[in-house]
Backbone bond lengths (Angstrom), bond angles and torsions (degrees), N, CA, C in turn:
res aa  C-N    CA-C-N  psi(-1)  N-CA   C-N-CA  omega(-1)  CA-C   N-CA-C  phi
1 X - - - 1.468 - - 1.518 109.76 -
2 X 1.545 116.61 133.62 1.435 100.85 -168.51 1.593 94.61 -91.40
3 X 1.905 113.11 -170.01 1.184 114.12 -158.38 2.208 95.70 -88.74
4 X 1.250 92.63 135.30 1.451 94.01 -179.74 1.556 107.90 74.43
5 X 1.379 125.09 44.50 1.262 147.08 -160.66 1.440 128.35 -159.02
6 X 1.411 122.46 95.72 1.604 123.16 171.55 1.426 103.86 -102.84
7 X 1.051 110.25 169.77 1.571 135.81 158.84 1.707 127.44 -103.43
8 X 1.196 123.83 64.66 1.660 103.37 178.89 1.378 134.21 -111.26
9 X 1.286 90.74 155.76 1.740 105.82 -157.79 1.531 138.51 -109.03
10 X 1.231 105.20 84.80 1.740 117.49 -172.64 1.598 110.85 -70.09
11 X 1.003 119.12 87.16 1.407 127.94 159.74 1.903 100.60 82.63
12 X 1.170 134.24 37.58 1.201 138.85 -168.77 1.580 118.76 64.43
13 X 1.514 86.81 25.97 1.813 108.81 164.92 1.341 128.94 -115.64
14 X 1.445 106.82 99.25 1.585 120.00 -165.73 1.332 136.77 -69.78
15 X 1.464 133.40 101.25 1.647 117.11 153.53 1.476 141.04 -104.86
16 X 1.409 104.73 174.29 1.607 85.80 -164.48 1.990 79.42 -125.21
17 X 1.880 87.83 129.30 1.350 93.33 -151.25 1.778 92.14 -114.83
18 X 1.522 115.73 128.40 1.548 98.61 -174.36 1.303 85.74 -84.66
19 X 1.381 116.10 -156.47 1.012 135.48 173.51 1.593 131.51 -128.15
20 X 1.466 109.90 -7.45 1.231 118.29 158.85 1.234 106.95 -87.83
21 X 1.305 157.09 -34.65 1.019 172.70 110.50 1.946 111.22 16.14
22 X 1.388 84.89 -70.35 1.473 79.64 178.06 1.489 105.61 -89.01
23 X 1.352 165.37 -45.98 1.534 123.91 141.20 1.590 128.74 -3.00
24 X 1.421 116.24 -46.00 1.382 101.16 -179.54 1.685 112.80 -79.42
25 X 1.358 122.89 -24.17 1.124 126.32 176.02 0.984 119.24 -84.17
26 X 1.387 119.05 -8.01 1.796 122.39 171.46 1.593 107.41 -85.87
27 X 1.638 120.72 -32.55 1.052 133.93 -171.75 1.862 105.40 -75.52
28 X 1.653 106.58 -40.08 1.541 113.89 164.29 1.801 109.50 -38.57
29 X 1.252 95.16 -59.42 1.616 98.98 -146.54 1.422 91.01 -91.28
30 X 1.036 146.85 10.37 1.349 161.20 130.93 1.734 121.57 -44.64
31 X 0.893 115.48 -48.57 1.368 141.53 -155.68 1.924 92.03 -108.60
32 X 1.219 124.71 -41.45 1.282 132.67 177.86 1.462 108.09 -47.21
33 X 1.744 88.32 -68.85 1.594 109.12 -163.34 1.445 98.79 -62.28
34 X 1.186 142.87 -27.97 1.495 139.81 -147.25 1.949 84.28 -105.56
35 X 1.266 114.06 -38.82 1.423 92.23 160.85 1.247 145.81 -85.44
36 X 1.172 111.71 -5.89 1.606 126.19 173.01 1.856 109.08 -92.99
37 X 1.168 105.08 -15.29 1.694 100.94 169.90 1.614 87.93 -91.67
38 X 1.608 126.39 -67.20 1.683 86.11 -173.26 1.414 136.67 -48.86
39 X 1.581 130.93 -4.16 1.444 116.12 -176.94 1.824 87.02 -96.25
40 X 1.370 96.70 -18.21 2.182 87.93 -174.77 2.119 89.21 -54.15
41 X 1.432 97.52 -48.26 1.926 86.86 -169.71 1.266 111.34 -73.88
42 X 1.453 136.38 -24.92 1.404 126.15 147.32 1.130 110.04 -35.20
43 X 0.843 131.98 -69.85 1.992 140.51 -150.63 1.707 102.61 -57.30
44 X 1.874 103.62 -73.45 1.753 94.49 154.31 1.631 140.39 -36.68
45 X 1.571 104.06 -25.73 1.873 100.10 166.76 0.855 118.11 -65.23
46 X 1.519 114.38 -55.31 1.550 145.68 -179.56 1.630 96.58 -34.13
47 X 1.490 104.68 -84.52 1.456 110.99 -173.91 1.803 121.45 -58.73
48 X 1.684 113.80 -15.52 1.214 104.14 164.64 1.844 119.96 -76.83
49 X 1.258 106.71 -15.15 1.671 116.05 -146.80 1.601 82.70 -103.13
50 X 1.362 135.77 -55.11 1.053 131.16 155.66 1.459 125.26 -4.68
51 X 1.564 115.69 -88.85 0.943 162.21 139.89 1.870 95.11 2.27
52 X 1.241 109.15 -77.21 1.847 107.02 165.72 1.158 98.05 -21.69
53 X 1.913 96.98 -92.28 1.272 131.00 -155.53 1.657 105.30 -29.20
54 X 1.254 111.27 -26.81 1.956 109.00 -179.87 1.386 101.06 -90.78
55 X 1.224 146.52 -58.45 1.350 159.30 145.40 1.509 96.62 -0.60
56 X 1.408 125.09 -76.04 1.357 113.56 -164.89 1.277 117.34 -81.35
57 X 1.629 118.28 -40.30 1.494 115.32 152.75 1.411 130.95 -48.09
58 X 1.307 130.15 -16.45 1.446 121.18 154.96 1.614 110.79 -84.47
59 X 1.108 132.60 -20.68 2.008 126.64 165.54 1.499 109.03 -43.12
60 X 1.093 106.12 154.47 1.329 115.47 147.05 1.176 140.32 -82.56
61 X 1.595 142.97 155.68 1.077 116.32 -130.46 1.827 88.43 -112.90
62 X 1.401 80.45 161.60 2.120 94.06 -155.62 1.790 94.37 -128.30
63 X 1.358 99.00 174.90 1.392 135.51 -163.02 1.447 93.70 -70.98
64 X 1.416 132.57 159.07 1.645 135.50 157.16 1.774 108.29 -80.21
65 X 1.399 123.94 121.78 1.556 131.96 169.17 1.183 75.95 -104.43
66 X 1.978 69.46 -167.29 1.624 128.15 -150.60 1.564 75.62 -90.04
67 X 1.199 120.00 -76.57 1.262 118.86 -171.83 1.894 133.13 -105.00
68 X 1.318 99.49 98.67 1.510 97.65 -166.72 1.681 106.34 -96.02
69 X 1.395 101.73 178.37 1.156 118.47 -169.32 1.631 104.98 -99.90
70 X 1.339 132.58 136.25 1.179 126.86 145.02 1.717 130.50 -9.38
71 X 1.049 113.73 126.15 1.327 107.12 172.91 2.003 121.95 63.61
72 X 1.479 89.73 2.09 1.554 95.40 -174.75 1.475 116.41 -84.41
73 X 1.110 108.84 131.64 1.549 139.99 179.90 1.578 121.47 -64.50
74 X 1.758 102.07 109.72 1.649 97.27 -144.74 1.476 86.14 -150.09
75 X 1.714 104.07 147.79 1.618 99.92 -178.93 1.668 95.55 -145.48
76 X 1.184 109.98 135.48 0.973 128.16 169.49 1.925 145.01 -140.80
77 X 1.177 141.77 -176.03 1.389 118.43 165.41 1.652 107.88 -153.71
78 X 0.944 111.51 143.13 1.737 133.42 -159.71 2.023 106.01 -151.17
79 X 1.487 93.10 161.76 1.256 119.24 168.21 1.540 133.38 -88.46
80 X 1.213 118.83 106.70 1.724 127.79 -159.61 1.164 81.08 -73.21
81 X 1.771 101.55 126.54 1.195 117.78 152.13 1.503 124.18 -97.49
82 X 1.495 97.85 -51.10 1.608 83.53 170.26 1.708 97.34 -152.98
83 X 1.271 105.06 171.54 2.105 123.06 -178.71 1.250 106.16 -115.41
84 X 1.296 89.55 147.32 1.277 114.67 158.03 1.431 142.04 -137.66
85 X 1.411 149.79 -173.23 1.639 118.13 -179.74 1.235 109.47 -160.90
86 X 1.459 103.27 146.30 1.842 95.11 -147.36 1.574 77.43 -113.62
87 X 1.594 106.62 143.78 1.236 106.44 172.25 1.174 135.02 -80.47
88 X 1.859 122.03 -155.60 1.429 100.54 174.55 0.883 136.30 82.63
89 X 1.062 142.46 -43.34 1.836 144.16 -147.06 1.477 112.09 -118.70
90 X 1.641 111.19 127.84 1.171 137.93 -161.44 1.440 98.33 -88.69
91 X 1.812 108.58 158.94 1.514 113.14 165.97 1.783 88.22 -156.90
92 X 1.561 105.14 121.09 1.345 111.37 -178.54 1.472 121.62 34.76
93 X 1.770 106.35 55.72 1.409 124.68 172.63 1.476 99.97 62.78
94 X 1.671 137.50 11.44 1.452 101.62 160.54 2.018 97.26 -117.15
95 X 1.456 98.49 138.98 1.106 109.34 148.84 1.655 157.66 -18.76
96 X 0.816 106.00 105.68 1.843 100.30 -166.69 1.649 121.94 -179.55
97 X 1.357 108.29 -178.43 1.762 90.45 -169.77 1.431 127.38 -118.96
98 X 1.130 132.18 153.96 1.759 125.46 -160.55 1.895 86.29 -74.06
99 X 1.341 111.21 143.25 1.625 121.72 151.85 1.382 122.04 -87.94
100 X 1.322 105.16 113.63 2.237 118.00 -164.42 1.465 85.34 -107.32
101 X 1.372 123.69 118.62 1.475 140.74 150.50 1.164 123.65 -87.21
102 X 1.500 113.58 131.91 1.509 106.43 175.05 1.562 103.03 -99.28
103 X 1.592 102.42 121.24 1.729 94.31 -170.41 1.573 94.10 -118.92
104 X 1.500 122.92 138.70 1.119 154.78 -170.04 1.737 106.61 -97.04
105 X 1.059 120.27 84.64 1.787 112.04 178.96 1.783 90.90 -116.35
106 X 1.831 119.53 171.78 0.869 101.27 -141.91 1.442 120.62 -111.70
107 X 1.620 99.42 41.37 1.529 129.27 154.98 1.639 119.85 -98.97
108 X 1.142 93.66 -41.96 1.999 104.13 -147.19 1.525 94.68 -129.15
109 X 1.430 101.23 162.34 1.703 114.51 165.98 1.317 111.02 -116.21
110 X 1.661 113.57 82.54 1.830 81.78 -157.38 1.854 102.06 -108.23
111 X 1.372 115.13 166.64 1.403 106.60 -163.06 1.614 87.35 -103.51
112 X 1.431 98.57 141.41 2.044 115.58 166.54 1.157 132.58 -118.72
113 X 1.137 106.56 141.61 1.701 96.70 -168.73 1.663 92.36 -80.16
114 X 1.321 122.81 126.72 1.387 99.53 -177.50 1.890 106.23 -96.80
115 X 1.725 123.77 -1.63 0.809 107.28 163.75 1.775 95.33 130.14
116 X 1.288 127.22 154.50 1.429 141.39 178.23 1.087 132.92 -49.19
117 X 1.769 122.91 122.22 1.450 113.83 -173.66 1.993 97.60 -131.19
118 X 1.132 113.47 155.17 1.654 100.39 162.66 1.403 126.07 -75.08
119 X 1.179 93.58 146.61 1.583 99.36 -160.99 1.671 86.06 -68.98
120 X 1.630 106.85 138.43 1.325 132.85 158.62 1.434 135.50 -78.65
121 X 1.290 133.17 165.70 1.697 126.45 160.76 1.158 114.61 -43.92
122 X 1.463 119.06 -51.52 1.514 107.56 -150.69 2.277 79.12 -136.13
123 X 1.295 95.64 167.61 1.619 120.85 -159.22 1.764 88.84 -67.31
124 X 1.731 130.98 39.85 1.074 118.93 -163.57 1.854 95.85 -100.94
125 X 1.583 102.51 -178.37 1.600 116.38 169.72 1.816 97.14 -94.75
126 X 1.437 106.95 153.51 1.642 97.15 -169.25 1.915 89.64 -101.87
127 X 1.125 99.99 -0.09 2.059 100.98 164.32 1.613 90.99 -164.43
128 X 1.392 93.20 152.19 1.861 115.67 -169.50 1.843 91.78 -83.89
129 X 1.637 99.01 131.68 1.006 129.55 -179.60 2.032 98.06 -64.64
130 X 1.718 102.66 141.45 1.733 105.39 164.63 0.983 120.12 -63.02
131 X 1.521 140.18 137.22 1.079 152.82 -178.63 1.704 109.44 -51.64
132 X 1.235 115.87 -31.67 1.390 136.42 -169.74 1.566 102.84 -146.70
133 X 1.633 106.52 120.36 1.518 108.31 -174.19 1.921 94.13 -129.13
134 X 1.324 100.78 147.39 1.613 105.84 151.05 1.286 123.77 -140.42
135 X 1.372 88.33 129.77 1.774 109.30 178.46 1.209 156.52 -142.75
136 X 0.948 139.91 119.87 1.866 138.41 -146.14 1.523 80.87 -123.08
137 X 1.742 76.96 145.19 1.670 118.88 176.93 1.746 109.80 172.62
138 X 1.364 108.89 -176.13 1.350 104.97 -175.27 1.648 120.12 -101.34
139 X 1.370 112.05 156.62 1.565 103.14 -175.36 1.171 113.18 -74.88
140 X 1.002 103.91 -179.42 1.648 112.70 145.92 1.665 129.28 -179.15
141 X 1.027 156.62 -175.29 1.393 133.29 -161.61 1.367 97.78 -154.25
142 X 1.523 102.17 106.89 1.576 113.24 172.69 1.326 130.64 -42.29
143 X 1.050 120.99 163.11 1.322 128.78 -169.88 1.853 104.24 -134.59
144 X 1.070 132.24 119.70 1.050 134.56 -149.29 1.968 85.34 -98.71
145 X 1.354 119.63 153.65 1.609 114.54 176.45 0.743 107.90 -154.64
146 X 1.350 136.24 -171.63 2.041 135.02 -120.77 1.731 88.01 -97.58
147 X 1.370 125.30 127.00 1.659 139.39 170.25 1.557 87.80 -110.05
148 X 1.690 91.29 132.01 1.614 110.05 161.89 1.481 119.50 -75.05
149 X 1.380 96.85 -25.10 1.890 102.12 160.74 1.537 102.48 -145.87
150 X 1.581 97.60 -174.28 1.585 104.27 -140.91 2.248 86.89 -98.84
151 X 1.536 96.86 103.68 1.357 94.81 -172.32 1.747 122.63 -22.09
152 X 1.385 121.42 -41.35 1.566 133.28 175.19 1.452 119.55 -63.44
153 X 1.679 110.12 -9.22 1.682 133.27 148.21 1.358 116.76 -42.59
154 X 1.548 105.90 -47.49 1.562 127.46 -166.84 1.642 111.79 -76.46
155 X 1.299 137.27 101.52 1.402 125.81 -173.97 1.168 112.52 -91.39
156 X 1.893 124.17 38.03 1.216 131.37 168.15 1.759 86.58 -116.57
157 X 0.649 114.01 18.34 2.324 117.44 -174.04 1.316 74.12 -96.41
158 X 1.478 101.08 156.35 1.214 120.12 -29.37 1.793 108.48 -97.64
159 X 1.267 89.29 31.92 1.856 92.07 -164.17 1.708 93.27 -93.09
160 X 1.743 115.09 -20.56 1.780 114.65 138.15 1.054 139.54 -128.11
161 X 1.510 118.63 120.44 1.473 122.34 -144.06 1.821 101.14 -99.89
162 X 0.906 123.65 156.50 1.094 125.01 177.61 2.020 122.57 -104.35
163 X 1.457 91.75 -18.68 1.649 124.91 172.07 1.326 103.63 -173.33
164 X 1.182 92.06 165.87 1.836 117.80 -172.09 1.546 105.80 -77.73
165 X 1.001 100.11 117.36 2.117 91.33 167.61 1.553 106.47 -150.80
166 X 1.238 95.13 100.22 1.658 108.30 -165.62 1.398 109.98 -54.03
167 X 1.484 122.44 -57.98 1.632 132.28 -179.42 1.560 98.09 -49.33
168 X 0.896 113.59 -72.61 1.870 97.23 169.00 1.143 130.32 -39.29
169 X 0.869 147.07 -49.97 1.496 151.76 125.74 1.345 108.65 2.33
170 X 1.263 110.80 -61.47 1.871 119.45 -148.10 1.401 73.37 -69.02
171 X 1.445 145.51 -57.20 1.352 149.81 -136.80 1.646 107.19 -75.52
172 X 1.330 113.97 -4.48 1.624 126.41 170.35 1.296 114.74 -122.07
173 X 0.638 114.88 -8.39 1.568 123.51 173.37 1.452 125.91 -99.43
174 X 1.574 134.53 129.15 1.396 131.03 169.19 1.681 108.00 -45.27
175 X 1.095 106.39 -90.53 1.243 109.88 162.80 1.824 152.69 -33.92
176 X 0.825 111.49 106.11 1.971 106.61 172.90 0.698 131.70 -37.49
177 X 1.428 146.25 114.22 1.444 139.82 -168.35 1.552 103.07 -89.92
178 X 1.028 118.92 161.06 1.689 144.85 176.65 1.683 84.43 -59.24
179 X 1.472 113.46 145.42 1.411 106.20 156.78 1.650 127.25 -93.85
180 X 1.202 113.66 11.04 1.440 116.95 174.35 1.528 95.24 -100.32
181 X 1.682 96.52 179.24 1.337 102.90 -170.19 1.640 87.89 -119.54
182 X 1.153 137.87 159.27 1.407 124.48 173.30 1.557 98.71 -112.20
183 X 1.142 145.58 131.60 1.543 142.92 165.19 2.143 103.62 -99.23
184 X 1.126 99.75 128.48 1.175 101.83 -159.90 1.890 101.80 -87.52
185 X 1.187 107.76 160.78 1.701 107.97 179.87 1.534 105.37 -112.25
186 X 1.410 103.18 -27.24 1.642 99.76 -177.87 1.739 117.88 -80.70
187 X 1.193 120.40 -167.97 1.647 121.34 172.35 1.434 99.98 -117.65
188 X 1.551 88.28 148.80 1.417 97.86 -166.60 1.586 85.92 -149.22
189 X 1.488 101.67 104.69 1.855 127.08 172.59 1.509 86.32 74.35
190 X 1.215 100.54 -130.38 1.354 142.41 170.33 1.642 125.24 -39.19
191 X 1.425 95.02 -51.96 1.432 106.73 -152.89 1.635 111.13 -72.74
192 X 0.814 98.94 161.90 2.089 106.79 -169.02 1.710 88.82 -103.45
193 X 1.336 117.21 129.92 1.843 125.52 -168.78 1.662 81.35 -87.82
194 X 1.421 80.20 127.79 1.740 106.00 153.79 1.570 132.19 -99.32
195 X 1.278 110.81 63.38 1.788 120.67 -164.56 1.216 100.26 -67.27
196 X 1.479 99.57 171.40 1.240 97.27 177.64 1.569 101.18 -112.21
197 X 1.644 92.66 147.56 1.846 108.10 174.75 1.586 96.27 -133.55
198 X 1.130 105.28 136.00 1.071 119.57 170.03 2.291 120.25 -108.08
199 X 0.923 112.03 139.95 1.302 110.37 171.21 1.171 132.04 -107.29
200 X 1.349 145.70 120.91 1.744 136.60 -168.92 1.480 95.15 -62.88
201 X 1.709 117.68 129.72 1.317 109.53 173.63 1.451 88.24 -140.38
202 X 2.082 118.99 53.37 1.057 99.64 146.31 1.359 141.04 -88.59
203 X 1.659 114.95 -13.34 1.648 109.27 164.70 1.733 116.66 -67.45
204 X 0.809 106.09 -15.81 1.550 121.64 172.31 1.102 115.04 -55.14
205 X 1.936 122.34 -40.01 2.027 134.69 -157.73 2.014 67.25 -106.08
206 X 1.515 121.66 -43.40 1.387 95.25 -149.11 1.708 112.47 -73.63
207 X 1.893 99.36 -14.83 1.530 91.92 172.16 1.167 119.94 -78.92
208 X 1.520 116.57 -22.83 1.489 117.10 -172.78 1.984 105.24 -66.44
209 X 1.350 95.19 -23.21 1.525 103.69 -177.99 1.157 119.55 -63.67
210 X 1.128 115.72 -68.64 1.594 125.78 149.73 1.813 123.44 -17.32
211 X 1.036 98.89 -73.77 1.735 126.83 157.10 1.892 100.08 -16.16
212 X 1.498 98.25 -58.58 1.604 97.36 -159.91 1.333 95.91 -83.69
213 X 1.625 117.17 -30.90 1.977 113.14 178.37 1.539 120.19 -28.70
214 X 2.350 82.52 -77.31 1.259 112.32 165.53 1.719 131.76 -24.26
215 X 1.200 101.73 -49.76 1.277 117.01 171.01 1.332 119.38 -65.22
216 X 1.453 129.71 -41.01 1.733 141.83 -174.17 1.811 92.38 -78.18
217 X 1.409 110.56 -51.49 1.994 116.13 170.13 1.647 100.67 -44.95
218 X 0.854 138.45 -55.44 1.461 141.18 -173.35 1.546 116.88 -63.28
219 X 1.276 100.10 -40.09 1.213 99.13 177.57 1.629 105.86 -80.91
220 X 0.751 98.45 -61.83 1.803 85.57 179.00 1.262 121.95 -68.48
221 X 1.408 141.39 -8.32 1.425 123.46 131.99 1.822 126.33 -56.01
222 X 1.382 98.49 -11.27 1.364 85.10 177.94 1.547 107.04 -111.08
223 X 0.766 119.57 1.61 1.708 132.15 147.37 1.504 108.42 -57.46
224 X 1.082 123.88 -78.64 1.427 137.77 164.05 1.634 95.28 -23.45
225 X 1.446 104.14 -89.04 1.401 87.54 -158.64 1.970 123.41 -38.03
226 X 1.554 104.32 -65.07 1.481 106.95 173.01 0.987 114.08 -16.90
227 X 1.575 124.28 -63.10 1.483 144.09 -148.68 2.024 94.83 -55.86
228 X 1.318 91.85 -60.25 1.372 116.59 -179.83 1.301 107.72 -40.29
229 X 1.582 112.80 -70.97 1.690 134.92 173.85 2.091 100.95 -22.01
230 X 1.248 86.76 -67.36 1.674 106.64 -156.93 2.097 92.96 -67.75
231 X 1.622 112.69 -35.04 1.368 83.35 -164.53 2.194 114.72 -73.22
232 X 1.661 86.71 -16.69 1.565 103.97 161.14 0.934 123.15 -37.08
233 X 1.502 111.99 -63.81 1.624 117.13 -170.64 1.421 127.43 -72.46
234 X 1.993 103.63 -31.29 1.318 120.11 161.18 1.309 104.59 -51.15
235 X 1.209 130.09 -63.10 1.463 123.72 -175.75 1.435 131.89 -73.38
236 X 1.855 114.65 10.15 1.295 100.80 154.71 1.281 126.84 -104.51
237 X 1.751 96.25 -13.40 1.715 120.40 -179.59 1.824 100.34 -69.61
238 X 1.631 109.88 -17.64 1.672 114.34 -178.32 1.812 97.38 -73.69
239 X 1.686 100.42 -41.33 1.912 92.15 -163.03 1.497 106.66 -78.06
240 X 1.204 103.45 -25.34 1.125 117.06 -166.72 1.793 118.14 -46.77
241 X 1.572 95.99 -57.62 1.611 131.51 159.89 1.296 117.78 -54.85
242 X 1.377 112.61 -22.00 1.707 107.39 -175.51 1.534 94.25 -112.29
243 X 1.068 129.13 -15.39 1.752 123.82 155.71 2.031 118.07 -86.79
């Protein structure tokens, strides 16, 4: 056996197996499988969260509680206290920023997206928000995600947000905000409503799943094969030497 060199044998079927080699191909199909089961649990979110999102969009639309449901369909009317504007966000390829209201009704403070304006010169509204607005649309409850710096870094924060992160928020504010976000369906002035739609993108996690299998199958047929290739050649460079 040479150094960094086995021989193994499936049914009087030979390879010549290194051993750095097969570490890296164990480490492949390792790394495969662990990625093709996470898009398998993507695919199940996808198709559970979906699945709401139709559930509450077919209800009728209800009162604001203590405790709501995801995606639930709710109308109400309150007093703007104050805006804010999340950046980023496109409407038919031009540029500009979502309008976040803090609306005061006479439970909750809850913040709304009230919907799309073009981004301006200066951090302004491109028409002054109603003193008193009402509006139904569906909730939903942000999810705060990875900042390369700590948004309160930014001395345009929070009057421009880059994502929603309510507990931060609460931490400038007198008041508690609602923990859902409400995205509104109606128009309000100006602004173009940014609802929310959601799309099932579980065949989407389940092809990518597949995708990563396929890929770990490939690799270890082509392990196999080499293995195969090389124990060939070892064994003619063996007769070769003994003739």
């Amino acid at each position: 056996m040479a150094k960094n060199r086995f021989i193994w044998s499936f049914f009087n079927w030979k390879i010549s197996v290194q051993i750095p080699f097969l570490l890296f191909a164990c480490f492949a199909l390792i790394v495969c499988s662990n990625l093709a089961y996470w898009q398998w649990q993507r695919a199940q979110l996808a198709n559970a969260l979906h699945h709401d999102y139709q559930v509450q969009e077919s209800r009728p639309e209800s009162v604001l509680s203590t405790s709501p449901e995801a995606y639930q369909k709710v109308t109400f009317s309150g007093q703007v206290k104050n805006h804010y504007f999340l950046d980023n966000r496109t409407y038919q390829g031009q540029n500009g920023w979502h309008v976040l209201a803090e609306v005061q009704t006479k439970k909750f403070l809850v913040l709304v997206n009230l919907g799309w304006q073009p981004k301006q010169k200066k951090l302004v509204l491109q028409t002054p928000l109603p003193k008193v607005i009402e509006v139904q649309g569906l909730l939903k409850k942000p999810q705060a995600g990875f900042m390369l710096q700590e948004a309160e870094l930014d001395p345009k924060w929070p009057k421009l947000m880059q994502q929603i992160d309510i507990p931060l928020l609460n931490k400038r504010i007198e008041n508690e905000l609602f923990p859902f976000v409400l995205y509104a369906e109606n128009q309000i002035g100006q602004l173009i409503p940014a609802p929310i739609k959601i799309e099932n993108k579980y065949y989407m996690h389940i092809g990518y799943a597949i995708q990563w299998l396929l890929i770990g199958l490939a690799g270890i047929i082509s392990f196999i094969v080499f293995s195969r290739k090389e124990y060939k050649e070892n064994e003619r460079k063996e007769k070769e030497l003994v003739n």
